[in-house]
mmCIF file of the N, C-alpha and C atoms, coordinates in Angstrom:
data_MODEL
# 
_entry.id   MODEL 
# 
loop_
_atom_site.group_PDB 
_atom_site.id 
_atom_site.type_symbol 
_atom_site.label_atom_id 
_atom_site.label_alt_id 
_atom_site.label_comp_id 
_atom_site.label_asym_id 
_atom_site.label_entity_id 
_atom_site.label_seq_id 
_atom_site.pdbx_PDB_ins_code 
_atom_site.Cartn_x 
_atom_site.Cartn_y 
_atom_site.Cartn_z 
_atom_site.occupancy 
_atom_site.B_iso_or_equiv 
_atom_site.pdbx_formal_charge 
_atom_site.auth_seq_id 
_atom_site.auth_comp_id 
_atom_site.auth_asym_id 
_atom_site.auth_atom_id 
_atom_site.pdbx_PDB_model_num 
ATOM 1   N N  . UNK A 1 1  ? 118.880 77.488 -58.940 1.00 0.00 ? 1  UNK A N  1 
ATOM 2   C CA . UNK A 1 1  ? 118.804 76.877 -60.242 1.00 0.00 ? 1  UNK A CA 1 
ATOM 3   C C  . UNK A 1 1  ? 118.594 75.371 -60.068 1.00 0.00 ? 1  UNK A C  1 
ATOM 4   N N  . UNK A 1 2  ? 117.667 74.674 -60.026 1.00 0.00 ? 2  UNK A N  1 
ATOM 5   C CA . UNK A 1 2  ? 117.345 73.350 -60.201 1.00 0.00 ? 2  UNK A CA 1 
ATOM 6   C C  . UNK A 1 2  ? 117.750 72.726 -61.391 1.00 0.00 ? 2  UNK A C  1 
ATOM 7   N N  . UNK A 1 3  ? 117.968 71.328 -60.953 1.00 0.00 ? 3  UNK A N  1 
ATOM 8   C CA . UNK A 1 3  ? 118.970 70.506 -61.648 1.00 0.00 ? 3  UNK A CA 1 
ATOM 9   C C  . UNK A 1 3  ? 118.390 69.092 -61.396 1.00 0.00 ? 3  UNK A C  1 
ATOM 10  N N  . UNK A 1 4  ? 117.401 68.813 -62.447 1.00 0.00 ? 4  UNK A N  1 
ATOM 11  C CA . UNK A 1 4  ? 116.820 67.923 -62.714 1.00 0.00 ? 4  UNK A CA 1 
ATOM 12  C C  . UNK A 1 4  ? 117.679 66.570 -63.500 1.00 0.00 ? 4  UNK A C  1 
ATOM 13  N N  . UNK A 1 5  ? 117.748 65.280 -63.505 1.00 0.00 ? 5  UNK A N  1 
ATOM 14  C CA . UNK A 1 5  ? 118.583 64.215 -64.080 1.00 0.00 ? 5  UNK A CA 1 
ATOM 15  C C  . UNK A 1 5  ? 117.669 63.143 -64.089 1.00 0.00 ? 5  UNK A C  1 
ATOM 16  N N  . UNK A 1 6  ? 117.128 62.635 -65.391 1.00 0.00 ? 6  UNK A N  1 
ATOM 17  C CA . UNK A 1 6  ? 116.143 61.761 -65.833 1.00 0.00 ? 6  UNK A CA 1 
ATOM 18  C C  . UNK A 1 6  ? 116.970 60.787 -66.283 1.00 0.00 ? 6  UNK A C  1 
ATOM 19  N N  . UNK A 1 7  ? 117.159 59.203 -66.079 1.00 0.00 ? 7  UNK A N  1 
ATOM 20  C CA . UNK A 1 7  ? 117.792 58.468 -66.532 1.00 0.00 ? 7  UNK A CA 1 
ATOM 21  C C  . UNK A 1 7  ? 116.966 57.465 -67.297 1.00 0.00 ? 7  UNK A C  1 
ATOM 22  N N  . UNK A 1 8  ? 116.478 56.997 -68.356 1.00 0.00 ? 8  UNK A N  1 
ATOM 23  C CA . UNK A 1 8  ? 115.896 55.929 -68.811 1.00 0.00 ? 8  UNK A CA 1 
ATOM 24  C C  . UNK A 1 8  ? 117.234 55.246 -69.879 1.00 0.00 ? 8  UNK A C  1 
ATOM 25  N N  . UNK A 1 9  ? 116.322 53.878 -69.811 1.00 0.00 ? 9  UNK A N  1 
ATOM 26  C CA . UNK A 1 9  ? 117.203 52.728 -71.009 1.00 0.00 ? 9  UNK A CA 1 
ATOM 27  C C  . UNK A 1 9  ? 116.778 53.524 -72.647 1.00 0.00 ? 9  UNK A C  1 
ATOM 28  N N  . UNK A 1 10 ? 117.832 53.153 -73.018 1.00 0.00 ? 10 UNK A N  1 
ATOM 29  C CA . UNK A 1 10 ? 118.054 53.373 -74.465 1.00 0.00 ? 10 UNK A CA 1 
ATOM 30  C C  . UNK A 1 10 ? 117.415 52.652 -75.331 1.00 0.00 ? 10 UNK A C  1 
ATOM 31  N N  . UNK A 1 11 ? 116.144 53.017 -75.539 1.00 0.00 ? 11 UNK A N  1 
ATOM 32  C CA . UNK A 1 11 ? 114.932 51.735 -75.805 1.00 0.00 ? 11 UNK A CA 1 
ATOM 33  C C  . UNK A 1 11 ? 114.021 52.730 -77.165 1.00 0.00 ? 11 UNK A C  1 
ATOM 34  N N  . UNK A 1 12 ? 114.502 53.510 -77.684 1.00 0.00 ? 12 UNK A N  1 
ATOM 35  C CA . UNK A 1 12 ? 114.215 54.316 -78.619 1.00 0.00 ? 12 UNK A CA 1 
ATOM 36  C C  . UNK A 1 12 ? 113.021 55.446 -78.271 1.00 0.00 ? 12 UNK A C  1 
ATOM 37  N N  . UNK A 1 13 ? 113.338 56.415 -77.439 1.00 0.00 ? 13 UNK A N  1 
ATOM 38  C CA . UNK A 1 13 ? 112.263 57.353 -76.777 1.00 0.00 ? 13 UNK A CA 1 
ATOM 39  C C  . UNK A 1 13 ? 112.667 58.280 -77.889 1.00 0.00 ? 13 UNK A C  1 
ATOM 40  N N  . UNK A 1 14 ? 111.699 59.106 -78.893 1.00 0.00 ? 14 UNK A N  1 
ATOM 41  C CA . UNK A 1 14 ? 111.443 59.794 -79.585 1.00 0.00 ? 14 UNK A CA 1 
ATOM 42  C C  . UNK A 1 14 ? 112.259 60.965 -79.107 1.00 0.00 ? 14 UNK A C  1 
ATOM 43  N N  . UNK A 1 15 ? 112.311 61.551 -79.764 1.00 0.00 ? 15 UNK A N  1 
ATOM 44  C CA . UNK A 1 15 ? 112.873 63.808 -79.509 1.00 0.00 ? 15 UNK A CA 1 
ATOM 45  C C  . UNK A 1 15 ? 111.883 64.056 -78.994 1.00 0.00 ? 15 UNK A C  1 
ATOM 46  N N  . UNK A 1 16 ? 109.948 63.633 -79.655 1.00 0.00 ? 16 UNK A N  1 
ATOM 47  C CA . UNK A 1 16 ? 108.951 64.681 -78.541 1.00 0.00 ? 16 UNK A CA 1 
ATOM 48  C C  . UNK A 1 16 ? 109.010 63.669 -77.151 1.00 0.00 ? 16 UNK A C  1 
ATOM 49  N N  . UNK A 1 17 ? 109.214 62.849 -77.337 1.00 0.00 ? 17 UNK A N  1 
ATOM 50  C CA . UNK A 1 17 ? 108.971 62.278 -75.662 1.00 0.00 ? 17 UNK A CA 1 
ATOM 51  C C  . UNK A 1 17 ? 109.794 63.288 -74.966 1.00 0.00 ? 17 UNK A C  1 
ATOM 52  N N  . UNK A 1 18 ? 111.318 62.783 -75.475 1.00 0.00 ? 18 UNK A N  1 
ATOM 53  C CA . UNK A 1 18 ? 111.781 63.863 -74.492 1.00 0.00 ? 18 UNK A CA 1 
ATOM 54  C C  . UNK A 1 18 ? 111.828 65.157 -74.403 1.00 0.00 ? 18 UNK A C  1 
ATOM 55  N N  . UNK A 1 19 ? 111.516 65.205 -75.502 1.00 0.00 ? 19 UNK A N  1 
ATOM 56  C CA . UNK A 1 19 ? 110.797 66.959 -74.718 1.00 0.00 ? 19 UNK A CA 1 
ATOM 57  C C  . UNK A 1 19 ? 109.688 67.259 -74.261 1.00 0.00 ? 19 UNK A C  1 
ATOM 58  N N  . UNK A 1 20 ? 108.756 66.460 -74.150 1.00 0.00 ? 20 UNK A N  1 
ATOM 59  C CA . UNK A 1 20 ? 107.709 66.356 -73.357 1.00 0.00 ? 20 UNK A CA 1 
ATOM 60  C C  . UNK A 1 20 ? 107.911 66.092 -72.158 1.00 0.00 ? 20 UNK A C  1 
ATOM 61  N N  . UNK A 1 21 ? 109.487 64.867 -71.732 1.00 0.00 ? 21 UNK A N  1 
ATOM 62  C CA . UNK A 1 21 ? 110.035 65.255 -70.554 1.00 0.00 ? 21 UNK A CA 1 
ATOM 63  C C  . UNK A 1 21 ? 110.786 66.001 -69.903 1.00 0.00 ? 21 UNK A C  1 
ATOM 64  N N  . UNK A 1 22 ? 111.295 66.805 -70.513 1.00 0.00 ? 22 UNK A N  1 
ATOM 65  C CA . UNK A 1 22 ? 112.108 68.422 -70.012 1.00 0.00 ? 22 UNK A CA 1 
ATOM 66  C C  . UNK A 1 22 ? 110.423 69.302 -69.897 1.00 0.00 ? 22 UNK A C  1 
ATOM 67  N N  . UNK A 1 23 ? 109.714 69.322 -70.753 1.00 0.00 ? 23 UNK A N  1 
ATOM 68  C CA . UNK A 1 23 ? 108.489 70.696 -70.337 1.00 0.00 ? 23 UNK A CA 1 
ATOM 69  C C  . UNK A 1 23 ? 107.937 70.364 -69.143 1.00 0.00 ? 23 UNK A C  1 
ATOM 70  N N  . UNK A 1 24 ? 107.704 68.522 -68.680 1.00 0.00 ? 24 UNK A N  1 
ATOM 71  C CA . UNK A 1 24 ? 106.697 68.460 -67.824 1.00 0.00 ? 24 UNK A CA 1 
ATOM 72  C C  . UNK A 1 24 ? 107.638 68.579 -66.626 1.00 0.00 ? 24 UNK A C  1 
ATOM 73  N N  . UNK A 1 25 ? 109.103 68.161 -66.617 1.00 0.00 ? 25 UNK A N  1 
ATOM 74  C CA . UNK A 1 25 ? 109.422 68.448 -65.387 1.00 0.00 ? 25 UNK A CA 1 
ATOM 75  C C  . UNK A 1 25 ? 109.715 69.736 -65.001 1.00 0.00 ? 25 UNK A C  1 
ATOM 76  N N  . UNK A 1 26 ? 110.192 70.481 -65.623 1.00 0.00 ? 26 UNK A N  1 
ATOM 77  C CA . UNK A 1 26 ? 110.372 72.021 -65.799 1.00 0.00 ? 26 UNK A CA 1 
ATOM 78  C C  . UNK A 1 26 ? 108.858 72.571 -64.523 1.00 0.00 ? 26 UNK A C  1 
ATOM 79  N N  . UNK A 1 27 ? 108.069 72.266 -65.406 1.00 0.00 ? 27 UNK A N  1 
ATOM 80  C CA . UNK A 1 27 ? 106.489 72.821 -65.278 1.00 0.00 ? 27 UNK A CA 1 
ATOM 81  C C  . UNK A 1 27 ? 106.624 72.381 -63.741 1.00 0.00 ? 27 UNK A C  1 
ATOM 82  N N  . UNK A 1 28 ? 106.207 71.199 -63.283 1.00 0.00 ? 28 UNK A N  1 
ATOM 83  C CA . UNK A 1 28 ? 106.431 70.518 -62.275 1.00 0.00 ? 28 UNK A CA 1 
ATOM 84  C C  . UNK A 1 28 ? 107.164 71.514 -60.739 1.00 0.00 ? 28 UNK A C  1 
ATOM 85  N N  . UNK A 1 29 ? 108.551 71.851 -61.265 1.00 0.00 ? 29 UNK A N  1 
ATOM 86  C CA . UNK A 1 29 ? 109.035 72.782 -60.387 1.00 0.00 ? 29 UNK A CA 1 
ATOM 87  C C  . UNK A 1 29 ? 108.757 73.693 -60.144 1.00 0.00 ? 29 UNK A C  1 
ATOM 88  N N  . UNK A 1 30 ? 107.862 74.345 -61.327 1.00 0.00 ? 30 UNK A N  1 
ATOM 89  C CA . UNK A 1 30 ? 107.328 75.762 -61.183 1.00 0.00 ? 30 UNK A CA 1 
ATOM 90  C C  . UNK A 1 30 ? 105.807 75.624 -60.370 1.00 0.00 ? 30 UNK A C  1 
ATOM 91  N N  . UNK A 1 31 ? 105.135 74.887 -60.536 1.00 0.00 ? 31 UNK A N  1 
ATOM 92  C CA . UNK A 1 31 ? 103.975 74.428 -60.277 1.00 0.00 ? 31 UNK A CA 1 
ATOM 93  C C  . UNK A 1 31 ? 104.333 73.967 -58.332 1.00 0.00 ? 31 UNK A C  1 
ATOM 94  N N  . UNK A 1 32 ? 104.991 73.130 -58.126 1.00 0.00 ? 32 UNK A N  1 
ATOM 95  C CA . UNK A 1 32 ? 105.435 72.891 -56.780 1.00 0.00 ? 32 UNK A CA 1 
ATOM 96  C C  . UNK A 1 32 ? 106.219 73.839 -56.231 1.00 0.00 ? 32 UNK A C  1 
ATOM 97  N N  . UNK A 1 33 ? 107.257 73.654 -56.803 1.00 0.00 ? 33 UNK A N  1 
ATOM 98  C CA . UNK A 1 33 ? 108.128 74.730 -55.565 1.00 0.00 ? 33 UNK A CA 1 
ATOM 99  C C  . UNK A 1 33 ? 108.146 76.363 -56.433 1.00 0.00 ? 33 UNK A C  1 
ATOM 100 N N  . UNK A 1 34 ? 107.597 76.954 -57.435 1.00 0.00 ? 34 UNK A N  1 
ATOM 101 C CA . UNK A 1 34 ? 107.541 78.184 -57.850 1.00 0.00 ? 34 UNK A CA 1 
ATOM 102 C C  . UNK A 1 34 ? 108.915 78.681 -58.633 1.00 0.00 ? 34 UNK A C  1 
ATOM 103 N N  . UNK A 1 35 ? 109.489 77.664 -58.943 1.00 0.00 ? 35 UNK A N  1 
ATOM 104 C CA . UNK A 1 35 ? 110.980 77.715 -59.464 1.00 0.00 ? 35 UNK A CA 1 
ATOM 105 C C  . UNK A 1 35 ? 110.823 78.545 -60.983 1.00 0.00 ? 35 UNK A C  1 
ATOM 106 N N  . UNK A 1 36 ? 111.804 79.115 -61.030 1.00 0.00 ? 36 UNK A N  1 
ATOM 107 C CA . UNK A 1 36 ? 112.154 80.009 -62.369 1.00 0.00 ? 36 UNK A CA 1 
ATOM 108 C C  . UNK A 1 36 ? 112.010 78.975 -63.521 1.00 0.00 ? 36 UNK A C  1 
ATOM 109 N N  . UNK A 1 37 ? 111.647 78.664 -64.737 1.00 0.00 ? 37 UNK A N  1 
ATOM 110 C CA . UNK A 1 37 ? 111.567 77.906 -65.557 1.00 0.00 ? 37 UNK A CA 1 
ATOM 111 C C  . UNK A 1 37 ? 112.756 78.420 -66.387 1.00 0.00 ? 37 UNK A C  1 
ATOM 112 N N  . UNK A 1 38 ? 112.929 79.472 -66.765 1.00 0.00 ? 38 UNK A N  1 
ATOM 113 C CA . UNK A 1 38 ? 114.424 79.971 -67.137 1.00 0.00 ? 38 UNK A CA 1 
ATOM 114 C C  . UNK A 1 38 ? 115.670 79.896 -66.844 1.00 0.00 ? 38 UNK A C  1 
ATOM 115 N N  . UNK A 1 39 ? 115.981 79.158 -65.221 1.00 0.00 ? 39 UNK A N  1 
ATOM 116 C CA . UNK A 1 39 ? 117.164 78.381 -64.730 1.00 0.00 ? 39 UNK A CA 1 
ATOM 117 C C  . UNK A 1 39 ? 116.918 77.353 -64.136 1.00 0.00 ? 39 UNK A C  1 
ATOM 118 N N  . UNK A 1 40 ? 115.900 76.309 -64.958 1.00 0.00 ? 40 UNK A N  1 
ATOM 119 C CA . UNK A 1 40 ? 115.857 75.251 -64.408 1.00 0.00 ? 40 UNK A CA 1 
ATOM 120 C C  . UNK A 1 40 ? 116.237 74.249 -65.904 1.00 0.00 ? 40 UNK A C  1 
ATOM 121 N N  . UNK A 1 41 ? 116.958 73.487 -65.222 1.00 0.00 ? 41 UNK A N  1 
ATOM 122 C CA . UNK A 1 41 ? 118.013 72.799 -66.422 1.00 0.00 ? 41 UNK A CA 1 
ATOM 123 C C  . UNK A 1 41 ? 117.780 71.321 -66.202 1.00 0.00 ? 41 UNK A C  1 
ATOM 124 N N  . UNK A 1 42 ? 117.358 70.378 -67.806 1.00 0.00 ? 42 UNK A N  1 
ATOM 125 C CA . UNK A 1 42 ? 117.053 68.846 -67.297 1.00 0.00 ? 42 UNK A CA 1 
ATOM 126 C C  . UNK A 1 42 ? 117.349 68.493 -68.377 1.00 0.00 ? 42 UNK A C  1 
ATOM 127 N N  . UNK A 1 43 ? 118.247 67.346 -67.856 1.00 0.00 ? 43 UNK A N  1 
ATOM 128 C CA . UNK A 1 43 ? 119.099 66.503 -68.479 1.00 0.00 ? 43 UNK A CA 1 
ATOM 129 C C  . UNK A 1 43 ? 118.356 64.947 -68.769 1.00 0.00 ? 43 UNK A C  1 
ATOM 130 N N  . UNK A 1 44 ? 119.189 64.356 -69.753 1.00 0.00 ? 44 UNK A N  1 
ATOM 131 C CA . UNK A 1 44 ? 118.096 63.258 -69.950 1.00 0.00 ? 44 UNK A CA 1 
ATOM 132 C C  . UNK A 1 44 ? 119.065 62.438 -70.262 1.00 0.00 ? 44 UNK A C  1 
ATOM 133 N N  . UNK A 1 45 ? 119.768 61.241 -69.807 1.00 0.00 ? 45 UNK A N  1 
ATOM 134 C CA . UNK A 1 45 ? 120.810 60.502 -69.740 1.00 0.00 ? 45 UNK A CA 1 
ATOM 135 C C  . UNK A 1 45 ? 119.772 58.826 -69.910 1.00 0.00 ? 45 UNK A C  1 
ATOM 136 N N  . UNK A 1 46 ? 120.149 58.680 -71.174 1.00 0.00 ? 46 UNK A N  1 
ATOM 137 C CA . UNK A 1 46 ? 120.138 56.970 -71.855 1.00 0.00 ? 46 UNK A CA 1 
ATOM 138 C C  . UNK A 1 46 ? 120.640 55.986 -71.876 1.00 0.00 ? 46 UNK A C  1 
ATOM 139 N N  . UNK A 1 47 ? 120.503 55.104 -70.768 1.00 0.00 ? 47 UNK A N  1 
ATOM 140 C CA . UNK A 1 47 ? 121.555 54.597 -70.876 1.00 0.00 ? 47 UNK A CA 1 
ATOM 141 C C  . UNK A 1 47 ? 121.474 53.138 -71.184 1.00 0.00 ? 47 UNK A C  1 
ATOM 142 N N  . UNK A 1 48 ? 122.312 52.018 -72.381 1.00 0.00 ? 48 UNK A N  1 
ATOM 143 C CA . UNK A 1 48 ? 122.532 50.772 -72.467 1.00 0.00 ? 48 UNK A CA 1 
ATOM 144 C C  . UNK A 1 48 ? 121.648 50.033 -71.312 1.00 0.00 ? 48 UNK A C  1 
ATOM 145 N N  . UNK A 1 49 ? 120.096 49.181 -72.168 1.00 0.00 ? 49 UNK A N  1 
ATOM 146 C CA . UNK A 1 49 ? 119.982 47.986 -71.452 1.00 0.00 ? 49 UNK A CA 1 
ATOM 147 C C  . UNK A 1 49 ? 121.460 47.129 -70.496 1.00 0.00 ? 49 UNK A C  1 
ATOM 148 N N  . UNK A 1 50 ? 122.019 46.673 -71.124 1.00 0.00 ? 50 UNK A N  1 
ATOM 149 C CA . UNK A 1 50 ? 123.329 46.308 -70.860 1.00 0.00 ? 50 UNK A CA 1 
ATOM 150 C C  . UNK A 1 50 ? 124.022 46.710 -69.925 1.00 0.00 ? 50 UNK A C  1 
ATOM 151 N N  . UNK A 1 51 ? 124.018 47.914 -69.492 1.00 0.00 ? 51 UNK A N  1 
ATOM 152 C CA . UNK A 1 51 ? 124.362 48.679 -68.631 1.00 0.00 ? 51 UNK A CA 1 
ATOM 153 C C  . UNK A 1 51 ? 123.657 49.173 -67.419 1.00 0.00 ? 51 UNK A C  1 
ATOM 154 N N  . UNK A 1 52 ? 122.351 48.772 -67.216 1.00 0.00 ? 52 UNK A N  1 
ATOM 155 C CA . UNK A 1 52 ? 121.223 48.785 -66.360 1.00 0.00 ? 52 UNK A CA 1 
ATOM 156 C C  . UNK A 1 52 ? 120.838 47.753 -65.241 1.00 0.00 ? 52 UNK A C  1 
ATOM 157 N N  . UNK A 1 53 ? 121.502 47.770 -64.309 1.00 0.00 ? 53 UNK A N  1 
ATOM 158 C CA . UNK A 1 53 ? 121.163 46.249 -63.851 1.00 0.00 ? 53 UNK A CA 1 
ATOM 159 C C  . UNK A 1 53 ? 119.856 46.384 -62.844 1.00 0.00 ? 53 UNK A C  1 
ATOM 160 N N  . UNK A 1 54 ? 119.009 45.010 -62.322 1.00 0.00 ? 54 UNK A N  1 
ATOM 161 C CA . UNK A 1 54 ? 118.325 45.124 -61.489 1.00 0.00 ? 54 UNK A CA 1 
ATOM 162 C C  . UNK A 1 54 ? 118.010 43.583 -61.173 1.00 0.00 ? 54 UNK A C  1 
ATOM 163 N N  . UNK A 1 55 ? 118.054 43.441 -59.677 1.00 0.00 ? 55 UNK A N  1 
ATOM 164 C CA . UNK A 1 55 ? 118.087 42.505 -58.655 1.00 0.00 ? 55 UNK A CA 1 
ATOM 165 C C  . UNK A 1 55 ? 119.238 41.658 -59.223 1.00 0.00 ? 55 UNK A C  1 
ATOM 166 N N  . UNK A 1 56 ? 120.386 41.833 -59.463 1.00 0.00 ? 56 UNK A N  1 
ATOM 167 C CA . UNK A 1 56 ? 121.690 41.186 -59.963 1.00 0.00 ? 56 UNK A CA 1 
ATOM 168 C C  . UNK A 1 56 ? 121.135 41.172 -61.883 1.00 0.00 ? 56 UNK A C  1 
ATOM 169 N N  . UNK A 1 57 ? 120.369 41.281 -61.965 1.00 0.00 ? 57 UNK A N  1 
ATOM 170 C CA . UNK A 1 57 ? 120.596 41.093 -63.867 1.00 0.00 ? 57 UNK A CA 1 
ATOM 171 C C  . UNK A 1 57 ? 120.552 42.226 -64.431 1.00 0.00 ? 57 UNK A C  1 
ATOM 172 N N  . UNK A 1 58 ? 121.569 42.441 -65.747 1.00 0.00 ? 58 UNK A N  1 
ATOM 173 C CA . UNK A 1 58 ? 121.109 43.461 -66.549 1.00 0.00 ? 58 UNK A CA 1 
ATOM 174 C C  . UNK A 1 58 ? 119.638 43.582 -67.328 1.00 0.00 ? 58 UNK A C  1 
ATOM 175 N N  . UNK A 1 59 ? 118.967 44.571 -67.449 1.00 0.00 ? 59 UNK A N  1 
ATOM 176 C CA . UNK A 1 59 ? 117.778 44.466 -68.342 1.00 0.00 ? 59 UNK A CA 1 
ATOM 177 C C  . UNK A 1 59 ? 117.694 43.901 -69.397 1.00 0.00 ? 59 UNK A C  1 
ATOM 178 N N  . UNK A 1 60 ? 118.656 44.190 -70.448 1.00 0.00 ? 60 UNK A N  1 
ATOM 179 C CA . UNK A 1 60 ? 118.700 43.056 -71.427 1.00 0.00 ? 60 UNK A CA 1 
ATOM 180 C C  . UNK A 1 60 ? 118.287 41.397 -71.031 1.00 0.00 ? 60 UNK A C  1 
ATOM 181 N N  . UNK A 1 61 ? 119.227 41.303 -70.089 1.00 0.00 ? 61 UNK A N  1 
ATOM 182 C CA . UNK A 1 61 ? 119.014 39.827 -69.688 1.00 0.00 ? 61 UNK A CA 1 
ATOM 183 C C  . UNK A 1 61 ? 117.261 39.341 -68.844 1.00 0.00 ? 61 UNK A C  1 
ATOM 184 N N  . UNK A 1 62 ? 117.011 40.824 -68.163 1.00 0.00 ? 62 UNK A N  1 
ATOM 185 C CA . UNK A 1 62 ? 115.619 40.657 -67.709 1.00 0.00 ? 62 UNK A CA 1 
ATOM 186 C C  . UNK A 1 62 ? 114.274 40.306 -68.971 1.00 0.00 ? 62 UNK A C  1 
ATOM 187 N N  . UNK A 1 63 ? 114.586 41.606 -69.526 1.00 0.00 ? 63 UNK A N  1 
ATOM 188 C CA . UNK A 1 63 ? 113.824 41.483 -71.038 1.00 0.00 ? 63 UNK A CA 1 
ATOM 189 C C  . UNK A 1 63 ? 113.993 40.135 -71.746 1.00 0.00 ? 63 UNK A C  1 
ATOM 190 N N  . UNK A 1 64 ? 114.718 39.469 -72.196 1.00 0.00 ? 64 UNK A N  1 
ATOM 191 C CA . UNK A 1 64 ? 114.927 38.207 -73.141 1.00 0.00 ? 64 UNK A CA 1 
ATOM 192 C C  . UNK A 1 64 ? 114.131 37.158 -72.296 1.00 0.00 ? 64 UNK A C  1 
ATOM 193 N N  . UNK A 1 65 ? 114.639 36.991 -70.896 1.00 0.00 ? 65 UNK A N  1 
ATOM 194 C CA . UNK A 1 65 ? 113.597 36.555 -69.769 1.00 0.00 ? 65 UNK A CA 1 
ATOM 195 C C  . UNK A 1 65 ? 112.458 36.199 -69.600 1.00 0.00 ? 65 UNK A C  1 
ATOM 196 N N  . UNK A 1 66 ? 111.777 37.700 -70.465 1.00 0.00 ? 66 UNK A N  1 
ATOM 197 C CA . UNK A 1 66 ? 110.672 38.444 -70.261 1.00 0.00 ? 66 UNK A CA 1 
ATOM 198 C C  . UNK A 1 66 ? 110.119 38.498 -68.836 1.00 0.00 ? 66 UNK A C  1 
ATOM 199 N N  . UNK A 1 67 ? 110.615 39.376 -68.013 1.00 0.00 ? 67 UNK A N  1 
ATOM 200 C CA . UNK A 1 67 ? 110.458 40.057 -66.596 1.00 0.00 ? 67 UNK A CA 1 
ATOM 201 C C  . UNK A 1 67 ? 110.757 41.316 -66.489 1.00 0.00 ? 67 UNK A C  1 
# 
């Protein structure tokens, strides 16, 4: 059973995005490794600019930046 975990910022991604990102990764496994699409399970975790850091700054702080 594959166990897919997509993390993006909380930056307002639509319901079809993300379900356009559960079908394509789904597909993806079946397409590469031949995986059951019926026990393959993907999660989609949003999380706070604020809470995102990169090279010591949070994204928020990158974004206002603009970087």
């Amino acid at each position: 059973m594959p166990y897919v975990n997509i993390k993006i910022t909380r930056e307002g991604a639509t319901a079809e995005q993300k379900a356009a990102l559960i079908r394509g990764a789904t597909q993806l496994l079946v397409d590469v490794l031949g995986k059951n699409p019926a026990t393959t399970v993907v999660v989609i975790d949003e999380v706070d600019t604020d809470n995102w850091g990169i090279g010591g700054e949070s994204v928020t702080v990158r974004r206002r930046a603009g970087r």
